[in-house]
N, C-alpha and C positions, 0 to 999 in steps of 0.2 A: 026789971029783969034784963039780963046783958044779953046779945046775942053773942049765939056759938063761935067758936072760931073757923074761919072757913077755911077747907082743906083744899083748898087753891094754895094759898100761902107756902112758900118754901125759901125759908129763907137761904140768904148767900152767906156759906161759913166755909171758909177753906179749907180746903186739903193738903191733908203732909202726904209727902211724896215722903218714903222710907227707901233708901239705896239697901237693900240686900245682899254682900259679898256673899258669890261662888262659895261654897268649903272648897268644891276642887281643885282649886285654883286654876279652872281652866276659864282661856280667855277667848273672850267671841273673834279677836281678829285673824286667830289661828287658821286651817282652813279643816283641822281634823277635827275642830269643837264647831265643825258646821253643822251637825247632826247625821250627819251620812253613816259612821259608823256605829247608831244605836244596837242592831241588832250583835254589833260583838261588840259590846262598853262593859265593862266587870268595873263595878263600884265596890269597895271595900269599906265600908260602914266604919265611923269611928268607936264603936265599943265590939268592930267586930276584929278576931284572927283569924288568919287564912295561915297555913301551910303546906308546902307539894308543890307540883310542877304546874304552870299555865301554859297551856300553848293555844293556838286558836282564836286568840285575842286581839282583836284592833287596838282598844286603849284601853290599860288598866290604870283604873284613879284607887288610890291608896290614901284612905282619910285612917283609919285603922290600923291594925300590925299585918305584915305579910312578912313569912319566910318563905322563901321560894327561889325558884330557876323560872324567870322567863322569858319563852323564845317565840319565834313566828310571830310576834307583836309590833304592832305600828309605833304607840303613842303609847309613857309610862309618866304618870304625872302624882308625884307622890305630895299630896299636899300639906299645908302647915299643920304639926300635930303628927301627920302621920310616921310611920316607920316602914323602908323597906329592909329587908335582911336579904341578900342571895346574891345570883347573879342574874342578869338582863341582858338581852341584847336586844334592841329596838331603835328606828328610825330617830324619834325625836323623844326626848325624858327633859322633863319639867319637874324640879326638884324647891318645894316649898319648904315641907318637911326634911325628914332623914332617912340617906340610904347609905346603907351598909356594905359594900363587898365588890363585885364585877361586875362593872358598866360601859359597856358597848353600845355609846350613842354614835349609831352609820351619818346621822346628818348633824342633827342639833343639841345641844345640852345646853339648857337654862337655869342655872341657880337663882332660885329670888333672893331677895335677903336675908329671909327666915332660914333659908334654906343649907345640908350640911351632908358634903358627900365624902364618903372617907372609902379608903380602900384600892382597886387596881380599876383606875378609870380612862377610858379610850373613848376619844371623841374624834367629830372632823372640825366642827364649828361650835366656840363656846361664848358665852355670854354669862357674866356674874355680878350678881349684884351688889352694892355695896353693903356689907353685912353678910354675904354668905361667903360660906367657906368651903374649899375643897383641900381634901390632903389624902395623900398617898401615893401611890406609882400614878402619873399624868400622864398620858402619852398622847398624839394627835394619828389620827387615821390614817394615812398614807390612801390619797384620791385612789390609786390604780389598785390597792388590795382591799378595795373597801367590803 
């Protein structure tokens, strides 16, 4: 008769580590994906649509469709896949996906790669990736009317 195996024993079998991309494409070294503004974060689910006005919003992530106007917003980060329609005016927009119409970034506008903005776009400070596009009326903020 054998003896049992003893439940000491545990063997050594490695672990996969799995990197999990963001959908939102938001990135940890930002200082508004610190988590401070969870109690105003409006997530846009990607089989979800939204239409109407946002206000009141710190940062709306658009994984899904939105048609809208949004204002009083910090942080608009429309990720790959996603679609904005409307107009925006906000601090910093991080554009993965695709936005449609008037954009008023007062500080930052980031195109990723994926990313495709068309339409009447005012910025102060832009950055594009290779592979993304912007087209339309371009214009830069003027610092003293911002």
């Amino acid at each position: 008769m054998s003896n049992p195996p003893s439940s000491s024993y545990r063997p050594d079998i490695p672990r996969k580590v799995v990197d999990i991309p963001n959908p939102s494409g938001a990135r940890a070294d930002r200082p508004e994906a610190s988590g401070e503004d969870d109690g105003n974060r409006l997530v846009v689910g990607k089989s979800i649509s939204v239409s109407g006005d946002i206000s009141a919003c710190e940062t709306l992530v658009v994984q899904g469709t939105v048609e809208a106007n949004v204002s009083d917003a910090t942080t608009l980060e429309v990720a790959d896949g996603g679609l904005f329609k409307g107009d925006a005016e906000v601090d910093h927009a991080y554009i993965a996906g695709t936005f449609d119409g008037t954009l008023r970034a007062r500080l930052t506008l980031e195109v990723a790669e994926s990313g495709h903005v068309k339409g009447d776009i005012h910025y102060n400070n832009i950055s594009i990736a290779s592979g993304g596009r912007v087209q339309g009326s371009i214009d830069v903020i003027d610092a003293e009317n911002n």
